[in-house]
N, C-alpha and C positions, 0 to 999 in steps of 0.2 A: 682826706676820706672820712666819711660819715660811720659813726656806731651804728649799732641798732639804738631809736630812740630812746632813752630815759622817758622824757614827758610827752603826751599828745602834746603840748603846746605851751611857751613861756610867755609868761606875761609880765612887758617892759614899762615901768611907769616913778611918775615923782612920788614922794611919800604924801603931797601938797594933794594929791589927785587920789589918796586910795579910798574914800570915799564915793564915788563916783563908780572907781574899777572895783570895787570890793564884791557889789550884788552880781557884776558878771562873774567873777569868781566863786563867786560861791555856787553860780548856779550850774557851770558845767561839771563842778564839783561832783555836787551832788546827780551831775547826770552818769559820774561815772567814769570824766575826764583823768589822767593824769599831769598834775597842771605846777608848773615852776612857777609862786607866787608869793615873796618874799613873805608876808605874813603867815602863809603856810608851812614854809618850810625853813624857818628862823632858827629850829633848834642845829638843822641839817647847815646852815650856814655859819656856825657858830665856830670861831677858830680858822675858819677857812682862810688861802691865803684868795682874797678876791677880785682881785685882776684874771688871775688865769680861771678861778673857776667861773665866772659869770660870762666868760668867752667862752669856754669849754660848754655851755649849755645851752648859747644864743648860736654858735657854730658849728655844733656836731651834736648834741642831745635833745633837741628836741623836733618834730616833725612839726611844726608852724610857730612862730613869733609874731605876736601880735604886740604894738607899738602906741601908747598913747599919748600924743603930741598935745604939748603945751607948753606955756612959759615958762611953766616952772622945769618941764620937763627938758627945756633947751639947755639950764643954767646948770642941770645937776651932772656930778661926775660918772656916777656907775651906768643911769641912764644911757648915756651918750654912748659908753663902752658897748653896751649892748646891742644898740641900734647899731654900730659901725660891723659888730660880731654877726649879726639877721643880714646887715647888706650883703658881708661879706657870703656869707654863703647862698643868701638869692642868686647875686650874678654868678654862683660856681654852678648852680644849678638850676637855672634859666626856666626857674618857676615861681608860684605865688607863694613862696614860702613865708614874705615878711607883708604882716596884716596892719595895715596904719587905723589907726584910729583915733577924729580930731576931739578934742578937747574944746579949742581957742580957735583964733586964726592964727597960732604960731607956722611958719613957714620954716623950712628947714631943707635947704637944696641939695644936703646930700639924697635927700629919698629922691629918685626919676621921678620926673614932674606927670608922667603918662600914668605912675600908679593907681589904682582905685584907692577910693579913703572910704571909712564909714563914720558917722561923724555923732558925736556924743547930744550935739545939740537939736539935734534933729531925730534923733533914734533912742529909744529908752534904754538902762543900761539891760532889761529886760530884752530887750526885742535884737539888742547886738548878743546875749548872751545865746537866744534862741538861733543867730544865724552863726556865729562862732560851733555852735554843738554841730548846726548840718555841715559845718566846712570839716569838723573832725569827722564827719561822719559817728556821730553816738548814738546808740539803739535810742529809741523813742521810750519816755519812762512810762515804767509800768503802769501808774498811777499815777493820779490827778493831784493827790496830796501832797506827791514826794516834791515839794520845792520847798525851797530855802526860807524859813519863818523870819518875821520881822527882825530888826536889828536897829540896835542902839549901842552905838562903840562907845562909850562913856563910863568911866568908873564911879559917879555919883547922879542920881538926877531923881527925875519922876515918872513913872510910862502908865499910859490908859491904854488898852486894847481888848478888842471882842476875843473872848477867850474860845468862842465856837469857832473861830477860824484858824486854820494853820494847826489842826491839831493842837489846840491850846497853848501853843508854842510861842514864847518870845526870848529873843537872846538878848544879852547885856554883858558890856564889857567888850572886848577883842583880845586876840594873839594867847598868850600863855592865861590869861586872866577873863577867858570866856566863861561866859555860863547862860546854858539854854534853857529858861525855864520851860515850866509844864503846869497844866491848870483844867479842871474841867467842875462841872458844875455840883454846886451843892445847895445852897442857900441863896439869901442873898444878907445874908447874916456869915456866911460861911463858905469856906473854898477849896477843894482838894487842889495838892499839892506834890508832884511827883517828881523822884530821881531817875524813870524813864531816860530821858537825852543821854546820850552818849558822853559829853562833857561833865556828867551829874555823878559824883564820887556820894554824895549821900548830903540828905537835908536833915533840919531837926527845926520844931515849932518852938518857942521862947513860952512858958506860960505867963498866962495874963498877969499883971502883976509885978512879975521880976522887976526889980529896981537895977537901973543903969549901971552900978557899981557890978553886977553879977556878969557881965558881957566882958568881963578884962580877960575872960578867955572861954571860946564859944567852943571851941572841942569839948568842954564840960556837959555838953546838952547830950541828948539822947538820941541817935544818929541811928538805931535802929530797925527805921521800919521803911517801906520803899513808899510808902506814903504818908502825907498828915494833912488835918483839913482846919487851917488858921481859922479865927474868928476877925472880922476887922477891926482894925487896933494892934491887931497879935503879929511880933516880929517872926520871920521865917530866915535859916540861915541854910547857904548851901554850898559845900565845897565841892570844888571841882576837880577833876583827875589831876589837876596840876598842883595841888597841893595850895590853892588859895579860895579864900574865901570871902560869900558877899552876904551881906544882911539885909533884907526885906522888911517894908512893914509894909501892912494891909493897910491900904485907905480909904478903898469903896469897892463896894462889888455891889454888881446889879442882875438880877436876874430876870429874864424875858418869862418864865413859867409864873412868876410873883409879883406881874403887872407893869415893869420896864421897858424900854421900848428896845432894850436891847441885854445880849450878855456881854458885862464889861467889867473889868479887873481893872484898880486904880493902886498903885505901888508905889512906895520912894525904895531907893536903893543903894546901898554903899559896898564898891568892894575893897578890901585891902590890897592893896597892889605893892604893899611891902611883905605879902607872904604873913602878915601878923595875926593875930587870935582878939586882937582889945580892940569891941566896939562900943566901945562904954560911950566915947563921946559921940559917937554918931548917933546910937539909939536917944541919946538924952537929946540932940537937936529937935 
């Protein structure tokens, strides 16, 4: 016999695939879903004995499972557990409770061969995240803005993006070591910089100048103000509610008021994903 739900809806996949399944996730997220998604809910798994609970959540906690099939998804252990935990409870209650969705052309005979699929390669993870909302039924969002800002799951690289879109929003990073940045216009010499996002414990600007050696520990800067507006060149640091931290430098900004053909923020970024305060050697790369 069933609880009352935990989640609107658990989402079953390989770690090889979260890529893919990440941007649906995020997006019924932020519609409002309540959604069983191991990167979401990592902290809540921690300790866990996880046999019984990831059956206790694909069997009785949640009001739909959705499945996304692939090779890698055939090969893995918890995966598999899950999927057997959604059958079992489709056939006890003789409805579309378990939502396949392909990947590959992996095949997998335990799912009834009559089920519906929706298929990754043919449907953007946009357009399944859009018809996953109408299966939960979730209010239509208020707004036009409220969707999920760009994303780069990487803990070093470089990103360009038009900072007029998405609320000047871009994330970096993932799981415990996210950070959403925030941006809006000033120059094209020059760039506001906000602790706005939710992920955003507080930023501080590096003056120009500072030599490499000064970065062996960045809690030292001045983390004061809910804004600050970099010069290009000028490194930006911002910790996150999780207690870790990424460093920014400015590389180009272009400004559409100052004869560009567009507004565009160009960044390299390093985060510490040992929780550490020394970016001495990053800054000096």
């Amino acid at each position: 016999m069933t609880q009352t739900p935990t989640y609107d809806v658990a989402l079953s996949l390989a770690s090889e695939d979260r890529p893919r399944v990440a941007p649906i996730a995020d997006y019924i997220m932020a519609r409002g879903a309540r959604v069983f998604y191991d990167d979401a809910v990592r902290a809540d798994l921690w300790g866990r004995e996880l046999e019984s609970h990831l059956t206790a959540v694909f069997l009785n906690w949640s009001r739909f499972a959705v499945v996304f099939l692939s090779s890698s998804y055939r090969d893995k252990r918890w995966p598999q557990l899950e999927l057997r935990a959604a059958l079992v409870r489709a056939m006890s209650e003789r409805r579309d409770y378990l939502l396949p969705v392909r990947i590959d052309d992996t095949q997998l005979d335990i799912i009834p061969p009559d089920t519906a699929y929706l298929d990754l390669r043919q449907q953007t993870p946009a357009e399944i995240g859009v018809l996953l909302a109408r299966k939960l039924g979730l209010p239509e969002p208020a707004k036009r803005d409220e969707v999920p800002s760009p994303w780069t799951p990487v803990e070093s690289g470089t990103i360009r993006f038009d900072y007029s879109s998405h609320n000047g929003r871009h994330r970096i990073g993932s799981g415990l070591w996210l950070f959403e940045t925030a941006w809006s216009k000033a120059s094209d010499r020059a760039i506001h910089c906000y602790n706005d996002p939710p992920s955003i414990k507080g930023l501080a600007v590096i003056p120009a100048g500072t030599p490499p050696s000064a970065l062996q520990d960045v809690t030292t800067f001045d983390f004061s103000s809910r804004s600050r507006t970099p010069q290009t060149g000028q490194f930006v640091i911002l910790e996150n509610n999780n207690g870790f931290f990424a460093l920014l430098r400015i590389c180009e900004i272009k400004d559409s008021s100052r004869g560009a053909e567009c507004d565009q923020v160009t960044f390299a970024f390093w985060i510490n994903r040992d929780g550490g305060y020394d970016f001495s050697k990053a800054s000096a790369a």
